[in-house]
NUBA-549045 format. One line per 3 residues: number of its first residue (from 1); their letters; for each residue x, y, z of C-alpha. Coordinates in nm, 2 decimals, m for minus. Last residue first. Layout:
N
NUM = a = X Y Z; ...
// end
This chain:
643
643 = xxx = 5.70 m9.00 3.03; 5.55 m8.76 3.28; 5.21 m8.55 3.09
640 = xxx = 5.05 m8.40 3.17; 5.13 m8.17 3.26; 5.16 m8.20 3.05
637 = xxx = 5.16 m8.25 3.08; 5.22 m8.16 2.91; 4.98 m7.83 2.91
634 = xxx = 4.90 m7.51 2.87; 4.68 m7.23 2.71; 4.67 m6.87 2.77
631 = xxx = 4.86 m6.75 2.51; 4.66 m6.47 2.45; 4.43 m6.46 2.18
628 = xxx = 4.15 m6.39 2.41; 3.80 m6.51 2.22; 3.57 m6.26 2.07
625 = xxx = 3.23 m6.38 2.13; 2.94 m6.52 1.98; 2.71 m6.68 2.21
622 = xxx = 2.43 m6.89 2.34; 2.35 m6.79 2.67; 2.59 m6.55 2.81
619 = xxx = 2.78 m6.28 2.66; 3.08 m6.19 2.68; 3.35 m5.90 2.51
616 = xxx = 3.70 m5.95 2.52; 4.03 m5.76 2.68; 4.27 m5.93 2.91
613 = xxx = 4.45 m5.70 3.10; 4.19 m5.48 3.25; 3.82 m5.53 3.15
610 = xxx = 3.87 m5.91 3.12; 3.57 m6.13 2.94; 3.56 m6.49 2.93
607 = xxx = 3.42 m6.68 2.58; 3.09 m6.79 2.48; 3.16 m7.12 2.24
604 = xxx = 3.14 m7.06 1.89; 3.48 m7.14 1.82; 3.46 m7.52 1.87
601 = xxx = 3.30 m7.79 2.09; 3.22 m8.00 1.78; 2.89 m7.91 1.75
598 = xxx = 2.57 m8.14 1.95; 2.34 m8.36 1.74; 2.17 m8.33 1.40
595 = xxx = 2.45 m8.46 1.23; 2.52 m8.70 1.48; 2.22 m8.93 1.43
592 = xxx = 2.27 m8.92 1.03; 2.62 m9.05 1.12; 2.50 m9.36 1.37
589 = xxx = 2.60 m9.62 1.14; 2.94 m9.61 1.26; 3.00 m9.47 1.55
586 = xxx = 3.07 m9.10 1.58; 3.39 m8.97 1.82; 3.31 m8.61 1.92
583 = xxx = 3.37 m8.71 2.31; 3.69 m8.92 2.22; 3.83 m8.68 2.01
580 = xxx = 3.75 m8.34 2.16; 3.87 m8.40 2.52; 4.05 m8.17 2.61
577 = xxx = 4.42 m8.03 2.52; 4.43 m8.33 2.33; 4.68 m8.68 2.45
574 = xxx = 4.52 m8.90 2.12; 4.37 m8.76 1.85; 4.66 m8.55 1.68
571 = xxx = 4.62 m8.27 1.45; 4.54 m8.21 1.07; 4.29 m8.01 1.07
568 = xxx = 4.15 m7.93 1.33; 4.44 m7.87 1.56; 4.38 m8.11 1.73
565 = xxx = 4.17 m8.37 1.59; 3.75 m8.45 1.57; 3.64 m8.75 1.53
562 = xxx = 3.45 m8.94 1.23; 3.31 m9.26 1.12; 3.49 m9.51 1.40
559 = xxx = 3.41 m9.86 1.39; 3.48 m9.92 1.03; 3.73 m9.68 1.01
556 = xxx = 3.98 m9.88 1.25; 4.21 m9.63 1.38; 4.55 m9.55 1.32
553 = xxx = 4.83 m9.23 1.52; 5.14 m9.19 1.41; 5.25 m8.84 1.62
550 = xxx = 5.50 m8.69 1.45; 5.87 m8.72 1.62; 5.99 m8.34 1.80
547 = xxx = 6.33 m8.32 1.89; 6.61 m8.42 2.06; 6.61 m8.28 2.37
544 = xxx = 6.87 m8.28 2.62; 6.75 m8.21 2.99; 7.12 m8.16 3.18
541 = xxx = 7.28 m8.00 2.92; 7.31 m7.65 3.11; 7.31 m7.44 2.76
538 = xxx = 6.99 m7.57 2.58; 6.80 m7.54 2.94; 6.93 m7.18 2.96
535 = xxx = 6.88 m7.17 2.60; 6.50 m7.27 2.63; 6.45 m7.00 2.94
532 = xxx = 6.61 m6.76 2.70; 6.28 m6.85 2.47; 6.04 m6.80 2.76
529 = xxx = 6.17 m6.46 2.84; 6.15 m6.36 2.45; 5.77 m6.53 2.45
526 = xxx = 5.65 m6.32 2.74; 5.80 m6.01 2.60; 5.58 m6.10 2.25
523 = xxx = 5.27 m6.19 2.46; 5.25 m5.89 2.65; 5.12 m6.01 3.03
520 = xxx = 5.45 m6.10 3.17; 5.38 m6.22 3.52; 5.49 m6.61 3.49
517 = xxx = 5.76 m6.49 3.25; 5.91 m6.30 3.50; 5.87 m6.57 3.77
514 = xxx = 6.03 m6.81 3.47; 6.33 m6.62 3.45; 6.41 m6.60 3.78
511 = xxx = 6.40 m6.97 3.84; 6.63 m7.03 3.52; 6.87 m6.78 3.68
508 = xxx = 6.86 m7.01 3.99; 6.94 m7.33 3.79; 6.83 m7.66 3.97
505 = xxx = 6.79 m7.93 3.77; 6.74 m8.28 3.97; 6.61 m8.44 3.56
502 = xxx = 6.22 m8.46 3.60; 6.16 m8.22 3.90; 5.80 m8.26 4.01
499 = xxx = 5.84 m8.37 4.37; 5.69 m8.59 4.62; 5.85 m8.70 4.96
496 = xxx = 6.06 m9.05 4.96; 6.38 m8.88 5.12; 6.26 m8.50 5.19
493 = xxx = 6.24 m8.18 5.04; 6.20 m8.34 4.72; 6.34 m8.10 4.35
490 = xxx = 6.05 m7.90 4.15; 6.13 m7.62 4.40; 6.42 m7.58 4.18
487 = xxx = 6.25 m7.55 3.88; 6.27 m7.79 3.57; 5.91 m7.85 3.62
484 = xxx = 5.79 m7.53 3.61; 5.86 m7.50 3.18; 5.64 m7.82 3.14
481 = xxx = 5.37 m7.62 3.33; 5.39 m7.25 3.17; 5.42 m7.36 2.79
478 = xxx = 5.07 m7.27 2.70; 4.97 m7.41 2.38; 5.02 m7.78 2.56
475 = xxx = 5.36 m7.97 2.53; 5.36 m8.33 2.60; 5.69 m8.48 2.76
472 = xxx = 5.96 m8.74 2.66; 6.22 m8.91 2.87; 6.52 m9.13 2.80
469 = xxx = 6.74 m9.18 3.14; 7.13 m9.14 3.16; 7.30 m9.20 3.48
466 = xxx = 7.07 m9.37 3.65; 6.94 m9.46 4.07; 6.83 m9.15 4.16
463 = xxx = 6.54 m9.31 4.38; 6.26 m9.13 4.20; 6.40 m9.12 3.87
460 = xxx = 6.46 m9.47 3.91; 6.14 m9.58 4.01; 5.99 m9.40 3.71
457 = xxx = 6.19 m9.55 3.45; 5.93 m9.81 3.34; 5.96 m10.18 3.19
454 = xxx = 6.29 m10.11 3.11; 6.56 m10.10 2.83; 6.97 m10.10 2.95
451 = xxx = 7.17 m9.96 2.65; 7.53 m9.93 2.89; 7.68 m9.59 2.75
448 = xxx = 8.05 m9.61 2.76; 8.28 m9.33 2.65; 8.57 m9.29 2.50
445 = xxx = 8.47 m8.99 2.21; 8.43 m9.27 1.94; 8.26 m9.48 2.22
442 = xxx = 7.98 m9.20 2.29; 7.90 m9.25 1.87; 7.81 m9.62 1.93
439 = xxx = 7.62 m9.54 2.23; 7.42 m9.27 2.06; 7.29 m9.54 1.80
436 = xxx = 7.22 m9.76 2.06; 7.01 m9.52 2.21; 6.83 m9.43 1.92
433 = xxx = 6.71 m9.77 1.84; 6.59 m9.81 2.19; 6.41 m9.51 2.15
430 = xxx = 6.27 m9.57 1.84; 6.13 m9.94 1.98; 5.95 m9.75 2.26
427 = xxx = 5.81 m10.02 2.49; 6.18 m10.07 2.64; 6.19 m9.71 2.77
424 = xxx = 6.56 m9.69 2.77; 6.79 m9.68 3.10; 7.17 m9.58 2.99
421 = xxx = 7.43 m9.68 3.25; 7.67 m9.48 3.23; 8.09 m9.59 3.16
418 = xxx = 8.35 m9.29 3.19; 8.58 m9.48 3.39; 8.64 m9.41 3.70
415 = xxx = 8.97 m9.36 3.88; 8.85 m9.02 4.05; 9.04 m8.81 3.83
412 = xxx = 8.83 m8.97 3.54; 8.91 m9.28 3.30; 8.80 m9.28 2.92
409 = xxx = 8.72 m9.62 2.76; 8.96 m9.74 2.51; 9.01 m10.03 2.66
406 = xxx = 9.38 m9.94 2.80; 9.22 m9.62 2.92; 9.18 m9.33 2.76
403 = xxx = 9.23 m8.99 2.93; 8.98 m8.81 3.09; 9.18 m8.48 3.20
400 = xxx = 8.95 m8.21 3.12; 9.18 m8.05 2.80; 9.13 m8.45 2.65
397 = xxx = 8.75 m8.47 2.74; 8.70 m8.13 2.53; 8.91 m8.22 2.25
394 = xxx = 8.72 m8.58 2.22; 8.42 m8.40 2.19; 8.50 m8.14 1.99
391 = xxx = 8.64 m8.45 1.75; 8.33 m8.61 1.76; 8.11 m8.32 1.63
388 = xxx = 7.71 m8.33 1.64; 7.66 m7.99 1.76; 7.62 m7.78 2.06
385 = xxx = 7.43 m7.53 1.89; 7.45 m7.14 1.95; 7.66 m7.05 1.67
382 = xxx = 7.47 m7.22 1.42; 7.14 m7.06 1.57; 6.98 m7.25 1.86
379 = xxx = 6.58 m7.34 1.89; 6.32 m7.15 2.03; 5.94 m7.20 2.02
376 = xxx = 5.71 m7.01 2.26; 5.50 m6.82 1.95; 5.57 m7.13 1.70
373 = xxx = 5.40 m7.39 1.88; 5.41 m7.66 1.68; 5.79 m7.62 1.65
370 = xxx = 5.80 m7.82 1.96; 5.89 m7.65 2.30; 6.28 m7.76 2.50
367 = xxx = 6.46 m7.63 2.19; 6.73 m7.89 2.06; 6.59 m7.94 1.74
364 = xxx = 6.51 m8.31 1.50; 6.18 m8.28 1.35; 5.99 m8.61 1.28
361 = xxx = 5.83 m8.86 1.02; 6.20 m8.93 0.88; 6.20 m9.31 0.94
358 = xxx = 6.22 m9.28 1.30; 6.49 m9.42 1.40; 6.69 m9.36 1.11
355 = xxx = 6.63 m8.96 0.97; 6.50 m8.87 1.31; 6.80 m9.02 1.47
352 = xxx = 7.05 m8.89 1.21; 6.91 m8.57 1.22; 6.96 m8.54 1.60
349 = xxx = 7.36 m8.66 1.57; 7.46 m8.71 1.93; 7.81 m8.69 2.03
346 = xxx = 7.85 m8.33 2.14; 7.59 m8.41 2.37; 7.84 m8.64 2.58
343 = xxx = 8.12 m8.37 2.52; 7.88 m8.11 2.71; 7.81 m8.37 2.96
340 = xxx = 8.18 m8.42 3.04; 8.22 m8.07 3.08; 7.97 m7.95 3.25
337 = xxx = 8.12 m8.21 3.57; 7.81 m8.36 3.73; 7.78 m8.62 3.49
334 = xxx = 8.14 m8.76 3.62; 7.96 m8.85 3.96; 7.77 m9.12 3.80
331 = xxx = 7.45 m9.15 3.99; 7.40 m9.35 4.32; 7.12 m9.21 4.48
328 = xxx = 7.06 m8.95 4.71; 7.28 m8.57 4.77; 7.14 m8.34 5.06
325 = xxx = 7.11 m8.00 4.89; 6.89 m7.85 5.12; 6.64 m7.88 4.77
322 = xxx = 6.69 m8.27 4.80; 6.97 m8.43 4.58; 7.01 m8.63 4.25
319 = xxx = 7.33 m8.56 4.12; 7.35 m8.43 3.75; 7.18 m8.73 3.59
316 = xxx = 7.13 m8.66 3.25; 6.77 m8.67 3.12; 6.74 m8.80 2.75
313 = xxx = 6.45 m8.65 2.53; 6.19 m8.66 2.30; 5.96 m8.41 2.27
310 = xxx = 5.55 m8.36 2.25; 5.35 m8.18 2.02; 5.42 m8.33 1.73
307 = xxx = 5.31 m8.26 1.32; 5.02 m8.46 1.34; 5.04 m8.87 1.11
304 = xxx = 4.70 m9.03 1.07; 4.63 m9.36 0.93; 4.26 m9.50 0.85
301 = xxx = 4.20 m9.88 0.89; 3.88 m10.02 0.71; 4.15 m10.24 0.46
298 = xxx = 4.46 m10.18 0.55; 4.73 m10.00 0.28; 4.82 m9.73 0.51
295 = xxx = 4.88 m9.99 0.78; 5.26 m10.09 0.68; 5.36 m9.74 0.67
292 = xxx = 5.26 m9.66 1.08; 5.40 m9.98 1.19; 5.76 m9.91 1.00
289 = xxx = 5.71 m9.57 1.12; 5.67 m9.67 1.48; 5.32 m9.65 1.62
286 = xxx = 5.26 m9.41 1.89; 4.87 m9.42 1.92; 4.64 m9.73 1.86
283 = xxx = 4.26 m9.69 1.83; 4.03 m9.94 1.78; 4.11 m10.25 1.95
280 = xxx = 4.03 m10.65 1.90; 3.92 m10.55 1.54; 4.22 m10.76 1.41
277 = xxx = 4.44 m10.52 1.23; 4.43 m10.33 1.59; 4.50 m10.57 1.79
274 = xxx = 4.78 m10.67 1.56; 4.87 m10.31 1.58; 4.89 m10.33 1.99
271 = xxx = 5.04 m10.67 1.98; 5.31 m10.48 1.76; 5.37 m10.23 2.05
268 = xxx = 5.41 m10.44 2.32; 5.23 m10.36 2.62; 4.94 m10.43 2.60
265 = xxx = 4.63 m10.25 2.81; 4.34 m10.17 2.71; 4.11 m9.82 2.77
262 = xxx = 3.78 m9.87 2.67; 3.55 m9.56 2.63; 3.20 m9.66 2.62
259 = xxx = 2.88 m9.56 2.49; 2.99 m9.37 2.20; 2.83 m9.04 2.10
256 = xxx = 2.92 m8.83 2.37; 2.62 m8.63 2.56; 2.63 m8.26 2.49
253 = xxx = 2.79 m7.98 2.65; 2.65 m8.03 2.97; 2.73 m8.36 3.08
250 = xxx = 2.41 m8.53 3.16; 2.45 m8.88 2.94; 2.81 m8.90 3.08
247 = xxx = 2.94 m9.18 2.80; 3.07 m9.49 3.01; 3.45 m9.51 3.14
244 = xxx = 3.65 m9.83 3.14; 4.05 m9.89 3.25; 4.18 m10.21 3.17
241 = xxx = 4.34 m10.50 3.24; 4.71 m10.43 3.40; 4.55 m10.29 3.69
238 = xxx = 4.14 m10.35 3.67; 3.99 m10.01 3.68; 3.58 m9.98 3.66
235 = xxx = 3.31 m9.72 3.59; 3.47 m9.38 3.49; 3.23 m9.13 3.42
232 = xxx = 3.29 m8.95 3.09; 3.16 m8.60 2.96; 3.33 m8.40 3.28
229 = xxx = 3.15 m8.39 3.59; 3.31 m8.66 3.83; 3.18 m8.91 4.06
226 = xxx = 3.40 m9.20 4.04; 3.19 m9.54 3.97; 3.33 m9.70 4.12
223 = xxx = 3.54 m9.73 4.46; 3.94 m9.83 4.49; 4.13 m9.63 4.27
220 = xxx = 4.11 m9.28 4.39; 4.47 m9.30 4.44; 4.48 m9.18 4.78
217 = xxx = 4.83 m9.16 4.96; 4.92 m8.82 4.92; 4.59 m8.69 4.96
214 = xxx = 4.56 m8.78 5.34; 4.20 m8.81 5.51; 3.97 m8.81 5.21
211 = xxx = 3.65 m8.73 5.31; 3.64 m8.37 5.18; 3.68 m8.52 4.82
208 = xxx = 3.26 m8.64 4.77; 3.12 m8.34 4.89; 3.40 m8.12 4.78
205 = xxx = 3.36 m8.22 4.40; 3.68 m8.16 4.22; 3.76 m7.91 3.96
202 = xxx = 4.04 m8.06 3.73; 4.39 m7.82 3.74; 4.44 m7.69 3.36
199 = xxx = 4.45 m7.33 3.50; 4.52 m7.20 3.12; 4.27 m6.87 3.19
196 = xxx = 4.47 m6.75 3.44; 4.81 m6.86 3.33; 4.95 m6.52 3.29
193 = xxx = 4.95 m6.43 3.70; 5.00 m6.09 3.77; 5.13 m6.07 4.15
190 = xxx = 5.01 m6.17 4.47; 4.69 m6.30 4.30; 4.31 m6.30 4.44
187 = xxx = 4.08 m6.55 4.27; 3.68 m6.47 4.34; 3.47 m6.76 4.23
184 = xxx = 3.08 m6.65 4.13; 2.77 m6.90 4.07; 2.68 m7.03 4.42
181 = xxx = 2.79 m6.70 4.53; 3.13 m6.53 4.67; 3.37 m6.87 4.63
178 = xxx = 3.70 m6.74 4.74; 4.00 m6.79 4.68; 4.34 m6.66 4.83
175 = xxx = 4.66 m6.48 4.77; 4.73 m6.71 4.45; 5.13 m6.74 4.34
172 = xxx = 5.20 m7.12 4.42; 4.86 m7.19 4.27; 4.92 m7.31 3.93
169 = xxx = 5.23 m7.46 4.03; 5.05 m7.67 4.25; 4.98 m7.92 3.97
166 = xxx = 5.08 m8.22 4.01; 5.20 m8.23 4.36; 4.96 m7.95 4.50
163 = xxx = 4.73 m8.25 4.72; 5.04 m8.35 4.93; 5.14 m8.01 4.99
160 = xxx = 4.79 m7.92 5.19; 4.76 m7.53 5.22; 4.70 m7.42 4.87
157 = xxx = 4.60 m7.71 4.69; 4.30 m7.78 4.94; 4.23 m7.40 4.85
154 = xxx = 4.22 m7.46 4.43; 3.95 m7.74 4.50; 3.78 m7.59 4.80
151 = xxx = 3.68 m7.26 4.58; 3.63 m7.44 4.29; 3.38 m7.69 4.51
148 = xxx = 3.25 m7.38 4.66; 3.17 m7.23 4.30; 2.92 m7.48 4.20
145 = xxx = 2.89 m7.78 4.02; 2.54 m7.93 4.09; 2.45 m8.28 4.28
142 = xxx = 2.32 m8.52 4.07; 2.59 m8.80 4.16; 2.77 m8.77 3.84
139 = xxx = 2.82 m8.39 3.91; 2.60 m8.12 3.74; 2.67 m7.83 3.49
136 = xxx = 2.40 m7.69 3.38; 2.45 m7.32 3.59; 2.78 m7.19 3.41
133 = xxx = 3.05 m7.08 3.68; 3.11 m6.68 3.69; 3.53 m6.68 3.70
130 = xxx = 3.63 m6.35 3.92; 4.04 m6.28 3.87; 4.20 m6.03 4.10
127 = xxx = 4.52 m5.88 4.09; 4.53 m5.77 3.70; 4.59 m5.43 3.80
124 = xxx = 4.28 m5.35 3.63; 4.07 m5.61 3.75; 4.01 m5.92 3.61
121 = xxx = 3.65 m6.10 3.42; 3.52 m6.37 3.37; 3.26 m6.55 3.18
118 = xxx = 3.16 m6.96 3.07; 3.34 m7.08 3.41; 3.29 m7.48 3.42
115 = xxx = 3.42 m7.43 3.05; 3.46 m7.15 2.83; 3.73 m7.13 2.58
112 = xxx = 4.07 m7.03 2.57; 4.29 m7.06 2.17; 4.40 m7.41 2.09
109 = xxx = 4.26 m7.28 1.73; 4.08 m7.57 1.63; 3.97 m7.78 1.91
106 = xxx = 3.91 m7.47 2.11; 4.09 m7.47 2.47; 3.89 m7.49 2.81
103 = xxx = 3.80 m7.35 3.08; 3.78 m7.39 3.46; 3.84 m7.75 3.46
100 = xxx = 3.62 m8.03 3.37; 3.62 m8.34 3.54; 3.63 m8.74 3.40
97 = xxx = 3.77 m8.63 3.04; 4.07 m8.48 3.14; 4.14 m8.68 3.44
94 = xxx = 4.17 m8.97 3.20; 4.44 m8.74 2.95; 4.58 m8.66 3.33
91 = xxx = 4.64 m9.07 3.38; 4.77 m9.17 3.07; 5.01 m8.87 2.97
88 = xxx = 5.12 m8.93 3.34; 5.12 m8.67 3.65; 4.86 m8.81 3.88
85 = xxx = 4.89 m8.68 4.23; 4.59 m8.43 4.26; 4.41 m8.54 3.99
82 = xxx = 4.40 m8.88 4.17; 4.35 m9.18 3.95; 4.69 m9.25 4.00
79 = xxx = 5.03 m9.34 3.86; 4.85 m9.55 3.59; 5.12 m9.74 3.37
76 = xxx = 5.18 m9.65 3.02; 5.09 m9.93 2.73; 4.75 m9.82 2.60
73 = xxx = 4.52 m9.95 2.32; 4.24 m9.78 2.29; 3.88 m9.92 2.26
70 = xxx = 3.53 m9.78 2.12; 3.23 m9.85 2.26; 2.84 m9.90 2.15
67 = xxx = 2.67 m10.05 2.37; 2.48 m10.37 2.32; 2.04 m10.37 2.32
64 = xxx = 1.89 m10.61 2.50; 1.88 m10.45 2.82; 1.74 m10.14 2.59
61 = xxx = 1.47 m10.33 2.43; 1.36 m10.53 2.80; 1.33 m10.18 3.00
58 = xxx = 1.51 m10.09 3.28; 1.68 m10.36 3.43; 1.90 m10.27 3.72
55 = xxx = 2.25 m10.35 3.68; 2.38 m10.02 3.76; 2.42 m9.76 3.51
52 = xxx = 2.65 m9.46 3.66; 2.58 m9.20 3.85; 2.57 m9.23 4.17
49 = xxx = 2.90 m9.20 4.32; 3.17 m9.38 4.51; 3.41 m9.20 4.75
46 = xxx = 3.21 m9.31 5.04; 2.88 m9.47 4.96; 2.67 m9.68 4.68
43 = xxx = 2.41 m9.86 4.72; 2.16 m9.67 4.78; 2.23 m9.40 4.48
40 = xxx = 2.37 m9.65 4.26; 2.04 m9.77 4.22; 1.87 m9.46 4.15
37 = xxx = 2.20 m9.33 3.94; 2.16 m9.69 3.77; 1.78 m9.60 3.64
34 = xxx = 1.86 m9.27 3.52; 2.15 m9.46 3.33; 1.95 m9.64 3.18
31 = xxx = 1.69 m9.43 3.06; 1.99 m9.22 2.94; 2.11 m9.52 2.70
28 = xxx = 1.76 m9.59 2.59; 1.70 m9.23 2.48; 2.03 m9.21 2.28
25 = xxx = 1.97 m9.54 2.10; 2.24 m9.82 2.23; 2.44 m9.94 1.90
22 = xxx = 2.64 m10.26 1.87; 3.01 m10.35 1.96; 3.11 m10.60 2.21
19 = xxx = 3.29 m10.45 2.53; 3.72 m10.44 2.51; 3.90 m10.49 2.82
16 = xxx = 4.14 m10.21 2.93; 4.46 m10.14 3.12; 4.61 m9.97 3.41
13 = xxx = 4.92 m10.03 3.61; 4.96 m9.86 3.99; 5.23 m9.71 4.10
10 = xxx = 5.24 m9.67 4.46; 5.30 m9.23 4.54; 5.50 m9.18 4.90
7 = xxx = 5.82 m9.26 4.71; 6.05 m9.49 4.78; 6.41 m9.37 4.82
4 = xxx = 6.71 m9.64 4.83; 7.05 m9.44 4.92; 7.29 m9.56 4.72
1 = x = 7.66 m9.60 4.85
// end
């Protein structure tokens, strides 16, 4: 019988409403928003900041005048507004752009760049890691960024569970940190640590996050405008609306160029590109290839298709349990035998989903991290792949016992019949497609896959309740956080509690591995452990990949002039390491303005210096500097992220 398990996180919906168009001037939009961090000031307590226009007049040009904004349409559900529980594409691509991190990654190489911390420096033994915080940066409210809110940040992490859900990988391995000036963050390791400069946790102000009495049940959803310190402030959330965030006029690297960043919700995809044909958005990411080939031809819309970072994926259930081992849900026990999901994969033909589904704008491979990133990239040699091949299958289910039943339909020692349900995302219309395609080949090999599409597969995951779940996750230049979710201390220690796991794997070789590549410094031995991690992952056939679809990305060219991708060129917009899109983003009619503004955020930033492990030269002001070509980047989530 199933157990039902809620989780302690709600889900929440987002969504956004589109402002009119128009242009603000610089100066008027920053008199503004002086005047609303005043008002906001009194008016505004508890988790709520100053910092964001109110609706005090100012003067009678600027109240006249209409922001500028630019509008995304969105489908993906908000898990929370909370960095410290939100683990969606939607919600950590938001968390990106309200709070900066420690550092960041250049829009053109992916390589580390300075951030909140613009130096640093390790010891020889690589123990201890000492991050000197740039002095302009400020938090919505006025207050300034300083080290004590890193310090309290990574330390609230450390000793409170509830707040290390979506990213206390990061910190599992720290000793302790301390904040030894204003200016100066002291991080002391157990052992080497190779994600130091790709800790892609958002820096939170302790004045403002002290308050909260348990983490695990905040969504930071309730009180606006969020103080934050990264270049966008978010100002309202209606679930199932919209989400809206206004330009930070303060933030430190330059103000953005569009006044608002609109966030809408639809959740079909072909309301989204009538949206878009319309004017009604401006920005539409994941379109279909038929979508994505029907736009090239639109008048004042421009098409863009990246080679992708993120993979596509089912999740096989191979019996949901907590790490003592106690079993939950109600998933079909015949996916727990290697050998029945070994036949399963044997029936899936990658090129033929790329080739069909998805109109032959994608790469189909097995490895677990896209091509894209060719360092950590693995993928199996002829010998190694557990190819498209009916009759293996059928051979391997025959030796194991499943015979056919009078329908066809294979029947295990247990008297079931080898019949999964298979939960789709039904906003993905290449998923769907693929999954029907994978049921017809299951049947050749007698067996049943049930195409079942849904709003969302989160509750299911979290209550074991599937067999066969589609998934997909963003990969960042740094592998580390999408590789820590398949570890055993991914999986709940409790009915309901939180947990990271996205498939119940647990594979204790696979937990070794990925301590050793956790504190592998060289970059080629790094990459070798990483790539046996891929096979273990390959091997188990519990997390099946697919491959890697581009990412079809359109925007309306008559609203947008320019933005920056990543890479640059020829990268995505949407779900950056950063936040180089939306904050480089020109309106039209304001190109002339932008010229003679702020740089794209790229290689000329000052970067972090390391005399032990880690070897670059500093310097502070405005700089030229050699950046570390490690591979000190990261995430999904990645961690981004979930789904």
């Amino acid at each position: 019988m199933a157990t039902s398990v809620p989780r302690v996180r709600t889900h929440r919906t987002q969504h956004p409403e589109r402002a009119s168009g128009g242009h603000r001037t610089r100066r008027g939009r920053a008199a503004r928003f002086a005047a609303g961090i005043a008002a906001a000031g009194l008016a505004v307590s508890g988790l709520a900041a100053a910092g964001l226009p109110a609706n005090a007049a100012t003067d009678d040009a600027t109240d006249d005048a209409e922001p500028t904004s630019l509008t995304i349409a969105v489908s993906q559900e908000v898990d929370s507004l909370s960095p410290f529980i939100a683990v969606r594409l939607l919600t950590t691509n938001i968390g990106r752009w309200m709070y900066d991190f420690l550092t960041n990654y250049d829009p053109k190489t992916g390589e580390t760049i300075p951030a909140l911390a613009e130096s640093w420096e390790t010891s020889e033994d690589g123990l201890t890691w000492t991050y000197n915080l740039r002095e302009d940066a400020t938090w919505t409210d006025g207050e300034p960024v300083t080290a004590d809110d890193v310090a309290w940040t990574f330390n609230t992490m450390m000793t409170d569970p509830a707040a290390a859900e979506a990213n206390g990988n990061f910190v599992e391995n720290f000793a302790s940190v301390t904040a030894t000036d204003e200016q100066t963050v002291e991080i002391v390791l157990n052992e080497p640590q190779v994600t130091m400069l790709a800790l892609d946790v958002p820096i939170l102000p302790e004045h403002i996050w002290s308050q909260v009495d348990d983490f695990g049940a905040f969504n930071n959803d309730t009180e606006f405008p969020i103080v934050g310190s990264g270049p966008f402030i978010l100002t309202a959330y209606e679930p199932n609306v919209s989400v809206t965030l206004e330009a930070n006029p303060d933030y430190w690297r330059g103000e953005p160029k569009f006044d608002q960043l609109i966030l809408r919700y639809i959740d079909d995809p072909d309301a989204q590109v009538e949206a878009l044909r319309s004017g009604e958005v401006d920005f539409v990411f994941n379109l279909t290839p038929a979508q994505y080939q029907s736009l090239q031809s639109e008048e004042n819309i421009t098409v863009s298709a990246a080679k992708g970072k993120r993979f596509q994926a089912i999740t096989l259930n191979p019996g949901a349990r907590l790490q003592d081992g106690t079993p939950f849900g109600d998933g079909h026990p015949a996916l727990q035998d290697p050998v029945v999901r070994e036949a399963l994969v044997h029936t899936i033909d990658r090129d033929a989903i790329y080739e069909v589904a998805y109109g032959g704008l994608g790469e189909a491979n097995g490895g677990y991290i896209p091509s894209r990133y060719d360092t950590f990239h693995w993928e199996p040699s002829e010998d190694e792949q557990t190819a498209f091949d009916i009759d293996e299958a059928n051979r391997l289910l025959d030796e194991a016992g499943y015979a056919p039943g009078g329908d066809g339909i294979r029947v295990g020692p247990d008297g079931r019949p080898l019949s999964f349900r298979f939960n789709v995302h039904g906003d993905n219309p290449q998923y769907i497609q693929a999954a029907e395609m994978m049921a017809e080949w299951a049947r050749e090999a007698g067996m049943e896959l049930r195409v079942e599409p849904v709003s969302e597969v989160g509750s299911l995951l979290d209550e074991g309740t599937y067999d066969i779940l589609t998934t997909g996750w963003n990969v960042n230049p740094d592998p580390n956080y999408v590789l820590s979710i398949n570890l055993c201390s991914g999986l709940p220690t409790e009915l309901g509690g939180p947990y990271l796991s996205d498939a119940y794997y647990c594979n204790d070789a696979y937990d070794q591995l990925y301590a050793e590549q956790l504190s592998e410094l060289d970059v080629d031995a790094r990459a070798e452990i990483v790539k046996e991690m891929q096979q273990t992952l390959y091997d188990d056939n519990v997390f099946v990949v697919w491959g890697y679809a581009d990412a079809l990305e359109a925007y309306r060219s008559d609203v947008i002039a320019s933005m920056t991708p990543q890479p640059d060129p020829g990268g995505n917009y949407y779900g950056q390491d950063g936040y180089w899109s939306w904050w480089s983003a020109v309106p039209v009619g304001e190109e002339d303005d932008a010229a003679g503004g702020s740089d794209d955020g790229g290689s000329d930033d000052d970067g972090g210096s390391n005399t032990g492990l880690i070897i670059g030269i500093v310097a502070a002001a405005v700089v030229v500097l050699l950046l570390v070509v490690l591979l000190l980047r990261r995430r999904t989530t990645t961690a981004d992220d979930r789904e």
